[in-house]
C-alpha positions as CSV (number, residue, x, y, z in Angstrom):
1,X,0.0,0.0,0.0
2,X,1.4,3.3,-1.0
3,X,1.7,6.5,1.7
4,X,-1.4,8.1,0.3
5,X,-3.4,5.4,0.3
6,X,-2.5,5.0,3.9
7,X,-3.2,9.1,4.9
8,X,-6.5,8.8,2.8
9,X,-7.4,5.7,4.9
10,X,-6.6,7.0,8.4
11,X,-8.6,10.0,7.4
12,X,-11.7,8.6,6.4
13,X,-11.8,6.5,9.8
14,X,-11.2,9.8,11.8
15,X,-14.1,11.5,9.5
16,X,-16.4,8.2,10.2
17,X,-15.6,8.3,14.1
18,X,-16.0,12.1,14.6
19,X,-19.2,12.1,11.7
20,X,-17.7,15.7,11.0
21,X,-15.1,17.1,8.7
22,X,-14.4,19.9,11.1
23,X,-13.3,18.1,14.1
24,X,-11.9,15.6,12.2
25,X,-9.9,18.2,10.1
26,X,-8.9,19.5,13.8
27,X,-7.5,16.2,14.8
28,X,-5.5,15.5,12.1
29,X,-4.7,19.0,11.8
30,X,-5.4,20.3,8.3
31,X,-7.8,22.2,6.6
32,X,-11.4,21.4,6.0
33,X,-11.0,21.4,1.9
34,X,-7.7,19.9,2.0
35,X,-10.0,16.7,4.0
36,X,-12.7,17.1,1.7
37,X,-10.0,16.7,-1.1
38,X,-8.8,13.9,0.4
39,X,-12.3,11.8,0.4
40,X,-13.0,13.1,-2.8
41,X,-9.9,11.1,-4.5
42,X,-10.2,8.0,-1.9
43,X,-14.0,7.7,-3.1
44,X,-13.0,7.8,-6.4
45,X,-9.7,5.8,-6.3
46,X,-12.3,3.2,-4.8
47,X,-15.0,3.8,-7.5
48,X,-17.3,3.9,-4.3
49,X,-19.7,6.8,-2.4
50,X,-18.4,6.3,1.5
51,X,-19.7,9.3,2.8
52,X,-23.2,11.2,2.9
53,X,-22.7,14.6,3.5
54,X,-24.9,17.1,4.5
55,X,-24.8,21.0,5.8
56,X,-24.5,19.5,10.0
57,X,-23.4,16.1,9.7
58,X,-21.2,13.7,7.9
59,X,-22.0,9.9,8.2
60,X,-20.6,6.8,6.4
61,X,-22.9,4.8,4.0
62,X,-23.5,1.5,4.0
63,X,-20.1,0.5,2.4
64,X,-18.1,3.2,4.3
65,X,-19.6,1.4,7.5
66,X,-18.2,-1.9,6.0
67,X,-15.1,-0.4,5.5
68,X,-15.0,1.2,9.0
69,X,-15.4,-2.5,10.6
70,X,-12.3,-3.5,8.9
71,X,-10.1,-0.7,9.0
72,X,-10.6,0.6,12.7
73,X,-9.3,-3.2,14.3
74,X,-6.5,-3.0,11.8
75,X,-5.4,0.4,12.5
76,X,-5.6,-0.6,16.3
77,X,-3.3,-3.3,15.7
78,X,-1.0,-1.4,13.9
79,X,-0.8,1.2,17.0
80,X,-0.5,-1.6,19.4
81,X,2.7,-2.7,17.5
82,X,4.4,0.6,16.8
83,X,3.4,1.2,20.6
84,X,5.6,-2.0,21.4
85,X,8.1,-0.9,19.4
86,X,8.4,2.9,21.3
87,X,8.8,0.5,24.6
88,X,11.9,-0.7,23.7
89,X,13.5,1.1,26.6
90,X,14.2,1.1,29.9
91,X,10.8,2.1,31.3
92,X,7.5,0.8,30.2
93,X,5.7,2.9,29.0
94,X,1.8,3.4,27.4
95,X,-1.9,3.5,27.9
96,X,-4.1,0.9,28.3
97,X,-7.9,0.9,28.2
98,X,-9.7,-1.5,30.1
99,X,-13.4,-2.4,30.4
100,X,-14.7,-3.8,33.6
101,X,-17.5,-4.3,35.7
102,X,-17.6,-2.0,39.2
103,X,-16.9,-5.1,41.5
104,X,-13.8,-6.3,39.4
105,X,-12.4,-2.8,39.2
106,X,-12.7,-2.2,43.2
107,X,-12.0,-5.2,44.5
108,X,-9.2,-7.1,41.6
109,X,-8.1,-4.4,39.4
110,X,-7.9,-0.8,41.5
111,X,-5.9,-3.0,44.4
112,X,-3.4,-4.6,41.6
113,X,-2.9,-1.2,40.2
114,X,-1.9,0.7,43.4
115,X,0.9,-1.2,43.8
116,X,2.1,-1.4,40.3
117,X,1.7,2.4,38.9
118,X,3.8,3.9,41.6
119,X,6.8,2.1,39.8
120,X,5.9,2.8,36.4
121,X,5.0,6.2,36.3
122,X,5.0,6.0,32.7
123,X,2.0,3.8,32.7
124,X,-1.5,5.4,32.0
125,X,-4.3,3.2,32.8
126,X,-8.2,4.1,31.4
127,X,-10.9,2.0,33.1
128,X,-14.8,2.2,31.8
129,X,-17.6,0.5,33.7
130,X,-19.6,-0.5,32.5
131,X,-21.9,-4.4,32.5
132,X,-23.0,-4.8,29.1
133,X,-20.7,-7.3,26.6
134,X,-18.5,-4.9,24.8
135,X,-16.9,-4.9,21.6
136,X,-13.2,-4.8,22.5
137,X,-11.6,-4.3,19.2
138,X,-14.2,-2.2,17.6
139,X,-14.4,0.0,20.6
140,X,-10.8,0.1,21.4
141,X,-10.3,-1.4,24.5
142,X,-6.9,-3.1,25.0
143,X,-9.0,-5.8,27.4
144,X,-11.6,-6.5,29.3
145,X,-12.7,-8.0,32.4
146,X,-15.9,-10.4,32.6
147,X,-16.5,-13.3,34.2
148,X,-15.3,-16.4,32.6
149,X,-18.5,-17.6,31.3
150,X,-19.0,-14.5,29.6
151,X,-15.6,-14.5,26.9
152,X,-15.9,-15.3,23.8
153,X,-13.7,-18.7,22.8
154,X,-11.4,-16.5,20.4
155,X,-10.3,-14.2,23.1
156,X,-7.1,-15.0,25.1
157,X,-8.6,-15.4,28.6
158,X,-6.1,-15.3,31.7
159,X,-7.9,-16.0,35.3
160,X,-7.3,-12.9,37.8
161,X,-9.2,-14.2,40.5
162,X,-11.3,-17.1,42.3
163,X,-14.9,-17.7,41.6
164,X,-17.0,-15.1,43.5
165,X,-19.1,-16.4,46.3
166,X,-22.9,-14.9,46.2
167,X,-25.4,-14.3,48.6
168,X,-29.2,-13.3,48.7
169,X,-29.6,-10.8,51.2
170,X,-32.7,-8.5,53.2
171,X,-32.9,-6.4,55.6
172,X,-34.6,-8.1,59.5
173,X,-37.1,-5.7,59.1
174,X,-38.1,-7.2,55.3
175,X,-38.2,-10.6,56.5
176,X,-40.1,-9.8,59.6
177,X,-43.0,-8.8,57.1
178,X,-42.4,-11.5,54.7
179,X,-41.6,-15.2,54.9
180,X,-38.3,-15.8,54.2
181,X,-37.7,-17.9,51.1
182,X,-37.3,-21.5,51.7
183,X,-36.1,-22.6,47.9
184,X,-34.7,-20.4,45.7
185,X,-38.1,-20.7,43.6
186,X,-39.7,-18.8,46.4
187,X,-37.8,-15.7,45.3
188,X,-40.4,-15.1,42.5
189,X,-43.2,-13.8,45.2
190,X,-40.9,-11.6,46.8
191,X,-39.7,-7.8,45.8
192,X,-36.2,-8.2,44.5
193,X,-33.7,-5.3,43.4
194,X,-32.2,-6.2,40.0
195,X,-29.1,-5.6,37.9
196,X,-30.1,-4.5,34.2
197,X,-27.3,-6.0,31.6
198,X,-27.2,-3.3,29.3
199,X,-26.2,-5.7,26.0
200,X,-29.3,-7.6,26.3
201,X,-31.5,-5.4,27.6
202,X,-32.2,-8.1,30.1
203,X,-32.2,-8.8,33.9
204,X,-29.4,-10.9,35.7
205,X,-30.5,-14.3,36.9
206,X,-30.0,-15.5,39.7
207,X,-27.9,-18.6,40.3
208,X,-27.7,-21.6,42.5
209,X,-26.9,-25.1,43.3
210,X,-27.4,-28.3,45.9
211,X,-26.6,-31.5,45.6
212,X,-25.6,-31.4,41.8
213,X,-29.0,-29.8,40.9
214,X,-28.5,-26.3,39.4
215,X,-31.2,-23.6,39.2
216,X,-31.4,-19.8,37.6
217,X,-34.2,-17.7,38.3
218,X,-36.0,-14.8,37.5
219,X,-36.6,-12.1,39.9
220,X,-38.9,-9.1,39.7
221,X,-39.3,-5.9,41.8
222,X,-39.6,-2.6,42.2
223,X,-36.3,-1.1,41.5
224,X,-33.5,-2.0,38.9
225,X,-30.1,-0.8,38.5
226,X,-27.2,-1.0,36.5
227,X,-24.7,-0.7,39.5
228,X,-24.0,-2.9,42.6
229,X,-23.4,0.0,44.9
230,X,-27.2,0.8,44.4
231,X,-28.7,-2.5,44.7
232,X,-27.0,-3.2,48.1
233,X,-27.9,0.5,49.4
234,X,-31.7,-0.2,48.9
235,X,-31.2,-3.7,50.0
236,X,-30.4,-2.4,53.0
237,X,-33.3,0.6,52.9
238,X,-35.5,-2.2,53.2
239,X,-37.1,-2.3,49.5
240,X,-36.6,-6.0,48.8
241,X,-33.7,-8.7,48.6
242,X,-30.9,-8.7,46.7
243,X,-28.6,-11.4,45.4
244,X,-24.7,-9.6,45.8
245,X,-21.0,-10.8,45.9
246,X,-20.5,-12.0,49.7
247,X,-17.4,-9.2,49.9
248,X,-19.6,-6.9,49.3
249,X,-22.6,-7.5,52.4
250,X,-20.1,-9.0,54.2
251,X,-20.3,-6.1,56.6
252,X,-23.8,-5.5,56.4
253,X,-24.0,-9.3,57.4
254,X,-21.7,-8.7,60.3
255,X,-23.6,-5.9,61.9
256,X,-26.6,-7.6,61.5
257,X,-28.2,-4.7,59.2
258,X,-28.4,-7.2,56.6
259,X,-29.5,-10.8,56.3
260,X,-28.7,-14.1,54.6
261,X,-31.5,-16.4,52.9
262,X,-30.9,-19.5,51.3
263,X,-27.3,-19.7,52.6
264,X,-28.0,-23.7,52.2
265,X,-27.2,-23.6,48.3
266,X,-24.3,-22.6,46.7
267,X,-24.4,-19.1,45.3
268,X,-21.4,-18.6,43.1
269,X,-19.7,-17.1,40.0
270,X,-17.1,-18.4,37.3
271,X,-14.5,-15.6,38.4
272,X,-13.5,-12.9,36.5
273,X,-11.1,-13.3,33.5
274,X,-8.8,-10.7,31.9
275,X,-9.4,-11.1,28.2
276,X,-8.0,-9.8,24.9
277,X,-7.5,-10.4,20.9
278,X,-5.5,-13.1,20.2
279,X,-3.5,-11.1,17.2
280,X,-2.6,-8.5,19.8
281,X,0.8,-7.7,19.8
282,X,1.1,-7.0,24.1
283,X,3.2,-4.0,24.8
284,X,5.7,-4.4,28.0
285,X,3.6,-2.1,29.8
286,X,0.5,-4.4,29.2
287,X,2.4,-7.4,29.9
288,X,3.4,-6.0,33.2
289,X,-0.4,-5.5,33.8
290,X,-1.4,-8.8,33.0
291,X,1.1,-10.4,35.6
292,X,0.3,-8.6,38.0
293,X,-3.5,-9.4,37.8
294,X,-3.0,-13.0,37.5
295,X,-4.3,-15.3,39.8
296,X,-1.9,-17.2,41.7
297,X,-3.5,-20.2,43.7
């Protein structure tokens, strides 16, 4: 591929990210008409229209959407190796972007990174909550954190912690007014606060297991969140029970303003993985990161 070929590229996919000619123009710092110029001769060097165009907005058509899909994961690559390259030196050096859901990040990644950063001030680290399945390469993430039933078999998938004990939990004063549940299908006639998985659109289920016997079930309520934090804060306002990692009520348990039901099944998680494109060329600074999130029976 020749040098123009390669500007023209990198400036359609800064045009198709920003859907605007003037902050793309900004970022790559030329003029508006030399960027239009630019489009004009990829489009027709390609014999294809990749952009509509209008007096407020610029968005790709259907093939410069096509096109987008492919070229962003390969220009990301490329980065990825050039930034491996630049760390051929005595510090490590980078940023990584990681997605993760809030327990992982306070309780597996935040503690990891306090006591790695302060030797590598070089390191930058970016972390986005966030619950739903995301898109790693097409949103730029260098990895992700999930639980290990949740990544996809063509990821590179490295354990960073045990799996994550569970534990149904309400308030005396809740259970004073309603039975407490007995089987785990009992849960269905009681007010439960829920966790809203933003990829689906759906509800998490709840898990357990006796005796070899596994069950999920679907809870309803009054209230649904998309963060833990607020689940266990109206758990223990009183408005229903919720099912929550056992770090997390573990206190709440202890001072006896919360409550354990069904503590007679199992309640637990595959625990959370570290996962990330198997073409991606790790820079030292991510390796570093990796190692020290591993987990080491």
């Amino acid at each position: 591929m020749q040098r123009e070929e390669m500007a023209d590229l990198t400036a359609f996919l800064v045009v198709a990210e920003e859907r605007s000619f003037t902050k793309a123009a900004a970022k790559l710092g030329m003029t508006q008409s030399a960027l239009s110029q630019l489009m004009r001769r990829l489009e027709k060097r390609l014999g294809l229209r990749l952009l509509t165009r209008t007096t407020r907005s610029v968005a790709p058509t259907e093939v410069g959407e096509r096109l987008l899909q492919t070229l962003a994961p390969a220009l990301a690559n490329l980065d990825a190796s050039l930034a491996a390259l630049s760390e051929l030196r005595d510090k490590p050096a980078g940023t990584i972007r990681i997605t993760s859901v809030e327990h992982a990040a306070k309780t597996i990644i935040w503690p990891a990174l306090k006591k790695l950063l302060p030797d590598y001030p070089d390191i930058n680290v970016e972390i986005s909550l966030d619950y739903g399945l995301v898109d790693i390469v097409a949103e730029r993430y260098d990895a992700g954190v999930r639980l290990g039933e949740q990544v996809a078999q063509d990821m590179i998938a490295v354990r960073i912690a045990p799996d994550v004990p569970m534990a149904v939990v309400g308030t005396p004063a809740y259970l004073a007014k309603h039975s407490a549940p007995a089987v785990p299908q009992d849960l269905m006639q009681h007010r439960c606060i829920n966790l809203r998985v933003p990829t689906s659109g759906g509800l998490t289920t709840w898990g357990f297991e006796k005796d070899g016997r596994k069950l999920k079930v679907r809870t309803a309520g009054p209230l649904v969140f998309n963060t833990l934090d607020l689940i266990l804060e109206a758990a223990a306002d009183g408005f229903g029970l919720a099912y929550l990692p056992m770090d997390q009520v573990q206190v709440y348990l202890d001072g006896g303003l919360l409550t354990r039901v069904l503590g007679d099944w199992r309640t637990e998680l595959s625990g959370y993985h570290l996962y990330y494109p198997s073409r991606r060329q790790p820079t030292a600074a991510f390796a570093l990161l990796v190692d020290a999130l591993r987990y080491r029976v």
